[in-house]
C-alpha positions in Angstrom: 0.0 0.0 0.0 1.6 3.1 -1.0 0.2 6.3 -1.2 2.0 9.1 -3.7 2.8 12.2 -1.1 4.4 14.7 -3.0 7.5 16.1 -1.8 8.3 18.9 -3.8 9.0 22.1 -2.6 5.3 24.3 -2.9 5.5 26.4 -5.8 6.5 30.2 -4.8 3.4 32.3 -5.5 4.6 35.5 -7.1 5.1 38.2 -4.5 2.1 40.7 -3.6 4.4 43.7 -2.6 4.0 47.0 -2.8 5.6 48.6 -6.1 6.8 51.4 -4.0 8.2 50.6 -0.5 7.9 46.7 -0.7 5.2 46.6 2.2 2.3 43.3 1.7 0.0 45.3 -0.9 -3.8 45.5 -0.8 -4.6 47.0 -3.8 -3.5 46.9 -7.5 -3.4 49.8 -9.7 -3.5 50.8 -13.6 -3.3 54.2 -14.9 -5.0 55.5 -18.3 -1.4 55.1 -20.2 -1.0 51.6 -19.1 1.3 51.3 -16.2 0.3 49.1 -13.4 1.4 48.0 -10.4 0.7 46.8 -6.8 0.3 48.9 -3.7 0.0 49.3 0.2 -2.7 51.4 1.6 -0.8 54.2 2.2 0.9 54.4 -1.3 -3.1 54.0 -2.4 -4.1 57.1 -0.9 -1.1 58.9 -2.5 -1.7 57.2 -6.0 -5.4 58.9 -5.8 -3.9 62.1 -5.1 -1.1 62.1 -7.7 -4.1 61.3 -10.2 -6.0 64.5 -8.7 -2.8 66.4 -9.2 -2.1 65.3 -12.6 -5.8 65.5 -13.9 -5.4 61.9 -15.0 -7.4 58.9 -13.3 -5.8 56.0 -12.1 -8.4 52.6 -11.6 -7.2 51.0 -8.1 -8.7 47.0 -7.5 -8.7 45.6 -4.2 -6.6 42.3 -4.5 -7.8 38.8 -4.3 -7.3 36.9 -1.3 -4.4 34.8 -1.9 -5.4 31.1 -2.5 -4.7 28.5 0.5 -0.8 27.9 1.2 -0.1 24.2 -0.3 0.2 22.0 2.9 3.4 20.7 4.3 4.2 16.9 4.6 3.6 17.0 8.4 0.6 18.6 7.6 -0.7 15.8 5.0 0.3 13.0 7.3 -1.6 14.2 10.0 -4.6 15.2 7.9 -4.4 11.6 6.7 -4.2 10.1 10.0 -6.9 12.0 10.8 -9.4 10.5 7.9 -8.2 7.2 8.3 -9.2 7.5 12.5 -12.4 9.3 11.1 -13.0 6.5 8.6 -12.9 3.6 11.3 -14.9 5.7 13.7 -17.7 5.8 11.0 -17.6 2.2 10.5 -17.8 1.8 14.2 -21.0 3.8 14.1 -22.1 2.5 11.3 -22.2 -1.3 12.9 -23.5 0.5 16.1 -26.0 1.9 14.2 -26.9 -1.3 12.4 -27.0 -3.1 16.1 -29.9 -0.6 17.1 -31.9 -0.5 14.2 -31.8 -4.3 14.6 -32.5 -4.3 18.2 -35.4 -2.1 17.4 -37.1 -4.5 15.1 -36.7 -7.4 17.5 -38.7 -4.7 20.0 -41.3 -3.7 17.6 -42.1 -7.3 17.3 -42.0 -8.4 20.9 -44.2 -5.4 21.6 -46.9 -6.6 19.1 -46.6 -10.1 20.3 -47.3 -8.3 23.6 -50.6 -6.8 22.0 -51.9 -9.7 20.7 -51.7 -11.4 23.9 -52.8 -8.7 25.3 -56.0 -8.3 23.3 -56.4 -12.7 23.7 -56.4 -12.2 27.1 -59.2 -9.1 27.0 -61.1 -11.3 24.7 -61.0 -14.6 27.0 -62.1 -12.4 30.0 -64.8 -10.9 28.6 -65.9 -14.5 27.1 -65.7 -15.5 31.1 -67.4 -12.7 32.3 -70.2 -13.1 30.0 -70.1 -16.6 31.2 -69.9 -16.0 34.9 -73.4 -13.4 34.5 -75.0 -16.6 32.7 -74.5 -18.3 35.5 -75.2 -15.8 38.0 -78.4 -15.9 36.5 -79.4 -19.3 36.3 -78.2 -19.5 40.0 -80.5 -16.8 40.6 -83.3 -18.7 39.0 -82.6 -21.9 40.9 -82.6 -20.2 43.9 -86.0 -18.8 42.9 -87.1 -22.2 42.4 -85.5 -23.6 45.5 -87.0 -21.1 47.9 -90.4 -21.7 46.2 -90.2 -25.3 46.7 -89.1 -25.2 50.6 -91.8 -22.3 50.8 -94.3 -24.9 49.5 -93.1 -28.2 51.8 -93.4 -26.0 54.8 -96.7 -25.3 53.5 -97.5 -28.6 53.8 -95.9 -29.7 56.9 -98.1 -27.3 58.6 -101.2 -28.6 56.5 -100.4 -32.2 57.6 -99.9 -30.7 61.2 -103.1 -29.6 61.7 -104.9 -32.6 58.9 -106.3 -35.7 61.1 -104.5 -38.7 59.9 -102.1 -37.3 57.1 -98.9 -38.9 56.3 -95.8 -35.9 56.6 -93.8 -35.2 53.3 -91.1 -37.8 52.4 -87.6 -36.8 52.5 -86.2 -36.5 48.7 -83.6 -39.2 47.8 -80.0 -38.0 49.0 -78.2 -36.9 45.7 -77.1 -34.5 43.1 -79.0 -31.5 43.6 -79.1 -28.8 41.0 -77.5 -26.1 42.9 -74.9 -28.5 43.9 -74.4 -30.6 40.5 -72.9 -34.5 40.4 -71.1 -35.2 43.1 
């Protein structure tokens, strides 16, 4: 694996001084006849009054920024280092990533498992509830029925009290009643 890292000397940009006094310049200049140059801002001002003096104009341009300086080789190798420890850290993040939205999922589902048993369950207890008033009522019923039929013997237990000669009630077989069911 080898990577081309250039090693030559960064080419010299040309120099940005002032015509004049050799100061950085800020500004570059042309007048009408064609002579140009480059300027500080205090040779500016006097290049605008020399113009006013000579009845001439002179056209002064504020210079470009200068382009970025080329980097050095320290400079590259720790840029590079620094991709290549931003490129693993994305891949870590990326797997992390990955591991969440997957762990998600298996959430999503076991939360509408949890539903569904959930709504089974509301479903079976209202099947039992409906049930258990079904029965609530027929108990209701045979209790009626019940209390109606001990109402009526004792009705005729005190008939055969007070009837000459009368046989009392016979006692019902012992066995399954209907309140209690089989036994």
């Amino acid at each position: 694996m080898s990577e081309d890292i250039d090693t030559a000397p960064p080419a010299a940009l040309p120099p940005r001084n002032c015509t004049t006094c050799g100061k950085p310049a800020t500004v570059a200049y042309t007048w009408e006849w064609g002579e140009s140059g480059m300027a500080c801002p205090e040779h500016a001002a006097t290049l605008q009054q020399t113009a006013g003096n000579l009845n001439r104009t002179v056209t002064v341009v504020p210079l470009p920024a200068q382009g970025p300086t080329p980097l050095t080789r320290d400079e590259r190798i720790k840029y590079n280092a620094t991709i290549l420890a931003l490129e693993a850290e994305i891949e870590d993040l990326k797997s992390r990533g990955l591991e969440l939205v997957r762990s998600n999922e298996d959430l999503a589902k076991q939360a509408q498992l949890f539903s569904m048993r959930e709504r089974e369950k509301t479903a079976y207890l209202e099947d039992a509830q409906a049930e258990v008033k079904q029965l609530s009522a027929r108990l209701e019923e045979v209790e009626t029925e019940l209390a109606d039929a001990v109402t009526e013997v004792e009705r005729l237990r005190t008939i055969v009290k007070f009837t000459p000669g009368a046989q009392p009630p016979q006692q019902p077989p012992a066995g399954p009643t209907v309140v209690d069911g089989p036994r």
